[in-house]
C-alpha positions in Angstrom: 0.0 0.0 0.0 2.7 2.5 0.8 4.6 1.7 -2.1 2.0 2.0 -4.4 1.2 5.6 -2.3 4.8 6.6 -3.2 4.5 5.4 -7.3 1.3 7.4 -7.1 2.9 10.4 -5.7 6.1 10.3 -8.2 4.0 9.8 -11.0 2.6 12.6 -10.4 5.8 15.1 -9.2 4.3 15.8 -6.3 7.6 13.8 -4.5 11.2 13.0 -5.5 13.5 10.7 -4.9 17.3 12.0 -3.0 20.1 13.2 -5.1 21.0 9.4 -5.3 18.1 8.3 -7.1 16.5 6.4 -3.8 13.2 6.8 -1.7 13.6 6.5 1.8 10.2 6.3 3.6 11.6 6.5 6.7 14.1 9.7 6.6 12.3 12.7 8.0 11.7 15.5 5.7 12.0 19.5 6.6 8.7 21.7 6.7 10.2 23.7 3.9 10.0 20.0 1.8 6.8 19.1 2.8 4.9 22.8 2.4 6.8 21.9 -1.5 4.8 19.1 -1.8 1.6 20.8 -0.1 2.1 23.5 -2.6 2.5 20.5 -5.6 -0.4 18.6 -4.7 -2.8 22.2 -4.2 -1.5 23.1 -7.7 -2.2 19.3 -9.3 -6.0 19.4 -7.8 -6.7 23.4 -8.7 -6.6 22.2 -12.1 -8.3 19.2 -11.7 -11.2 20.6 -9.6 -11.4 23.4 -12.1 -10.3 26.1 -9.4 -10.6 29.3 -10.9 -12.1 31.8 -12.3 -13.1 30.3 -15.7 -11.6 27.3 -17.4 -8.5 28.8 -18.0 -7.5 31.4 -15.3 -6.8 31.4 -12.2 -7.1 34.6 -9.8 -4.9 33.7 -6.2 -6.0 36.7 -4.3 -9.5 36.6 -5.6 -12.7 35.3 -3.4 -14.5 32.6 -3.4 -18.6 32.5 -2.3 -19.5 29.5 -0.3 -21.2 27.5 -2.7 -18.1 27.7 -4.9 -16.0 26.2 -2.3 -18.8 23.4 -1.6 -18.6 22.5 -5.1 -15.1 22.5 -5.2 -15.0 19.9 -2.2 -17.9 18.1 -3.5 -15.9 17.6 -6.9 -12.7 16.2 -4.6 -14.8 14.2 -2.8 -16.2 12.8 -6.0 -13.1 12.3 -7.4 -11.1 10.9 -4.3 -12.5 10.1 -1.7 -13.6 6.3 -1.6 -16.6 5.4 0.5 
């Protein structure tokens, strides 16, 4: 299951492997490294989900209502969340 986790995460950049090539699932990772793969996976499902203003853009310091955000989380949950 793990493995699998990591091949998933690779696949999609949101994780590397070390400078040697490896993946060590047990090394401890700095909070700078894992707000980089936050910030990876945010960016991955914005453009899934279809976070944005239209189809194509994207405005960072705009708002969002309420019911966009619901949808938003209802898409995710759609998508990946397995009952």
């Amino acid at each position: 299951m793990i493995l699998s986790g990591v091949q998933t995460a690779m696949s999609y950049g949101w994780i590397n492997g070390t400078d040697k090539g490896t993946f060590q699932p047990d090394r401890s990772i700095t909070q700078v490294e894992a707000a980089t793969i936050i910030n990876r996976v945010m960016a991955l499902l914005a453009e899934y989900l279809n976070i944005g203003t239209n189809d194509t853009s994207m405005s960072p310091s705009g708002l969002a209502s309420r019911a966009q955000i619901a949808a938003i989380m209802m898409r995710f949950c759609e998508r990946y969340v397995k009952p």
